[in-house]
Structures are given as C-alpha cells and as structure tokens.
N, C-alpha and C positions, 0 to 999 in steps of 0.2 A: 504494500500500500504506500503510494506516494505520499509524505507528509512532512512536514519540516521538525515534526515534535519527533522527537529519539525516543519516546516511551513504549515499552514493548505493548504489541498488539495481539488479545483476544480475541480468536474466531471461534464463531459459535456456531454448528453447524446443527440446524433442525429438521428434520426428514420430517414432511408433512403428509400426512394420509387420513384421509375423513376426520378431517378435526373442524368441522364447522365451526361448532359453539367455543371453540378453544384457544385457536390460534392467535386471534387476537389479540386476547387478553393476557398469552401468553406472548409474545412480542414485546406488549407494553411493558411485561414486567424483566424482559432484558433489557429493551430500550432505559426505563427507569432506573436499574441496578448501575452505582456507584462508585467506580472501581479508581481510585484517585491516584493509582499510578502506572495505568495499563489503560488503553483505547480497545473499542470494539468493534469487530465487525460481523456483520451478522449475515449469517448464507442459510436461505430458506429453499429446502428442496420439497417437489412438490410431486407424490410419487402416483401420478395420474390416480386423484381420489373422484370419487361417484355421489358425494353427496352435497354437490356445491361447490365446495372448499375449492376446487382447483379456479372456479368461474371466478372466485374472490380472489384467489391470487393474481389472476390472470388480471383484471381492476386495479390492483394494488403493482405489480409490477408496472402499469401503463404510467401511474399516479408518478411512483418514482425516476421514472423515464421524463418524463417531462417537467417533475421537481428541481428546484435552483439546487446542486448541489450543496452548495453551504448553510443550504437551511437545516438538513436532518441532525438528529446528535451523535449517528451515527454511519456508519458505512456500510450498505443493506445489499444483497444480493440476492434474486429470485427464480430459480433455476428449474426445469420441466421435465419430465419422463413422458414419454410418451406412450408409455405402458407402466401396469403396474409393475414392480421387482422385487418390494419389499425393504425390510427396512436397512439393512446392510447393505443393498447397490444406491440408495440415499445417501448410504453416509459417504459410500467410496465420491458420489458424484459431490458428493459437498467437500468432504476433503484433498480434493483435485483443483475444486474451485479457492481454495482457502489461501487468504495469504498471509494471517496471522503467524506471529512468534511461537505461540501457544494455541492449541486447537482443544476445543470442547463440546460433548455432544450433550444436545440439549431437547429431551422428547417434546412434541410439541401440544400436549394436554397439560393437566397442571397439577400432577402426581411432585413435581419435583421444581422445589423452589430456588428462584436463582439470584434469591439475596443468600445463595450460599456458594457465589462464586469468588467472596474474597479469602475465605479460609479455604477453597479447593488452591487459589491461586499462590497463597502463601507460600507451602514446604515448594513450588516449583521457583518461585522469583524469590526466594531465599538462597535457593542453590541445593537444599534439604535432597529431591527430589523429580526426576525426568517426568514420571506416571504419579497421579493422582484420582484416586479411586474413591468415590462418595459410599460411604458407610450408612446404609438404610436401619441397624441392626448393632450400631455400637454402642448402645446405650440397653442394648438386652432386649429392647420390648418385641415382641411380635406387631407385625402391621399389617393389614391385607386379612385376604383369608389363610386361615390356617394351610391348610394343600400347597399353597402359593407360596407362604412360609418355608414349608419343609422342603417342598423341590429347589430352594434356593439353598436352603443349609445344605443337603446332596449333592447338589451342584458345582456349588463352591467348595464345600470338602472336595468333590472327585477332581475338581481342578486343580488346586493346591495339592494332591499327588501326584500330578501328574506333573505340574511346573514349579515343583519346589517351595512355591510364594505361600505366604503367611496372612492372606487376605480374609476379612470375613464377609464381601457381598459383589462376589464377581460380575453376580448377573445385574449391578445397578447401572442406569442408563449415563450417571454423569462419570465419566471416563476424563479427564483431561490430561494431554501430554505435547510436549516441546514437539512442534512438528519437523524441525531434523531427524527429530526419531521416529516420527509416524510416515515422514517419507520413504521411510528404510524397511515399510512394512509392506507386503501384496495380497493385501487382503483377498479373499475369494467370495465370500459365503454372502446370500442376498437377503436374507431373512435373521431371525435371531443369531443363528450361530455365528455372527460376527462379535458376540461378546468372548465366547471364550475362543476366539479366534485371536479376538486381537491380544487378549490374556496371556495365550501362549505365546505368541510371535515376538510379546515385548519380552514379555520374559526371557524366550532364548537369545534377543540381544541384549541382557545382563540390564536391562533399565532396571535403576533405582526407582521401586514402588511405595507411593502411602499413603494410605487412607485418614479420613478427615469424617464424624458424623457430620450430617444432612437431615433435614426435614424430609419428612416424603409424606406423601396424603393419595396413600393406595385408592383408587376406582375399580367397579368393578366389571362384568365382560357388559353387565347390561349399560352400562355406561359409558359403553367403547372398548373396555381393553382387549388387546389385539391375542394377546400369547396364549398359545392353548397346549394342550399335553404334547400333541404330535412337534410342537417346535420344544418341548422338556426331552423327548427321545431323541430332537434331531443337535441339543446341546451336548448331549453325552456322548455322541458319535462323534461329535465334534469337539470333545475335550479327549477323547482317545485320539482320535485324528490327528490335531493336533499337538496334542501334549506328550501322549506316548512315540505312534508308529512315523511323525516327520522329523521326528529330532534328529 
C-alpha cells in the first residue's frame, strides 16, 4: 500500500457468503476498531452468495469506485467469485489480494469481535511472535453447543499431535500472521480444512505460535452457521494429511 506513514499495515481478509443481515454491521465494527499504531486495510471477498449479499456488495463496491479516495478511514477492497468455492478458496483469493504487513482473517457474521485485534496484534508487533491464534476457550468456559465444543477439543488435540504445537483452539477463525510467512504457504483446501491446513504448514516452517483469549458469541446453524459434521471428518483427514503423511 502506497503511503507516506511507515506504520505497519493490517489486512483483514473476510470471505463473505450469505451474510445479508451481517456484513454490514460487521464492516463497521473493523472500520470502527482503533489500532493506534498499525493502518488497515480491508479485503472483502464475496464467494458468489444466493441471498442478496452479493447484489449488496456488488452497490457497495460501485459506491467505493466512484468515492474520493481520501474520504474512507480506511483502504477497502471488494473482490468476486464467480462460483461458489467455499470458505478457504476466499481466503487464498483475499490473501493474494492482500498487501498488509500482517494478515488476519476475519468471519464475516458477528461470532467474533474485532475490538480484539489489538491484543491478537500485540505478541506479533512486539516481536513475541510470527502466528497469533484467538483462544475461544482460555478462560475454561464452554460456548456454543456442547457437540460443537467437543469436536473442537478432538480436533485440536489430534492437531497438536500431529504438529507438535501446544495450542488450545485450532479450529478458531481469527488466525493472524506476518505475511512473509503466509506467502511461504500453498494453501490447497477450499472449505474448512484450510484451518488445520494452515496449522500444519506454519508449523513445519518452525513459526513462533500464540495465543491470546477473545470474545466469541457462538450462533447457531438456524442462524447461519455454515460447518456441519461432514467438514469435522473432512478436518481430521486433513490434520492427518497434513500433519502426519506431508511432513
């Protein structure tokens, strides 16, 4: 990103799919969020949704097309699939487009609050830390439904056998890492197994990992959420995949 300011820059990369009632209001609350020694920029990918949502974006990137540049508070990017792919070829496509210091993914419902981008940002612009991992579960409580719970604890156990790491919630959406390092990864996987994808891939290049609790305000499928058991069998193929038979 062109700028005269040296202050390293946040990119926030949100993979959008049927989030009518959400997006919005999820925007505002990065645009809003306070980061007083790091710039933002925000890359919204749009993974050809069916309930509107794309028709809005498609308004909203026109809006910003023809916006004075110096007016926004931030630096916005609006990008399109023209099929669905799921939520991992979203992120490769936003992380491609990204030209932040530091890359972060950010769901685009409002499970996960992003007045907790300055303690994810901390242990990284400290030096602490390459990978920063939001902890849904460090604080002990269960959130969500119970089932939702447990295949996370499983999940996260079987990955941390398999890549050595000492993490307690692999499968949480805000992942943030230096993208030096995230250019150095080749991502594959189009749907969930891009979590312990990326899990394992940092891992085998020796990135310093760590976690940070976060707020999270689990929903539930009647209310959108997307992951269902067949993407819990297709994490564990993919934490063997991964973690054990490419090392």
């Amino acid at each position: 990103m062109a700028n005269s300011d040296s202050s390293p820059v946040l990119s926030i990369v949100i993979p959008v799919y049927n989030e009518l009632n959400t997006w919005k209001e999820l925007f505002a609350r990065v645009q809003a969020v306070d980061l007083p020694h790091c710039r933002k920029q925000i890359v919204l990918v749009e993974d050809h949704s069916r309930d509107g949502t794309r028709q809005q974006l498609e308004d909203f990137a026109r809006e910003l097309a023809s916006a004075d540049p110096a007016a926004g508070p931030a630096s916005v990017k609006v990008l399109f699939h023209d099929v669905n792919q799921g939520k991992g070829a979203a992120l490769r496509t936003g992380f491609a487009a990204a030209d932040g210091d530091i890359v972060v993914v950010q769901d685009a419902d409002l499970e996960y609050d992003p007045g907790d981008y300055p303690a994810l940002l901390a242990p990284i612009m400290e030096g602490r830390a390459d990978v920063v991992y939001g902890n849904r579960f460090a604080e002990g409580a269960r959130k969500g439904r119970m089932r939702n719970f447990l295949a996370n604890r499983f999940l996260t156990g079987l990955s941390n056998l398999t890549t050595g790491l000492k993490i307690g919630d692999m499968e949480t959406c805000y992942k943030m890492v230096r993208r030096p390092l995230l250019e150095q990864v080749r991502l594959e996987q189009n749907r969930f197994g891009f979590e312990p994808e990326l899990t394992a891939k940092l891992a085998r290049l020796g990135a310093r990992f760590c976690e940070v609790p976060i707020r999270y305000y689990a929903r539930t499928h009647e209310e959108g959420k997307k992951i269902g058991w067949r993407d819990g069998l297709k994490a564990i193929w993919c934490i063997l995949k991964y973690g054990w038979f490419c090392r």
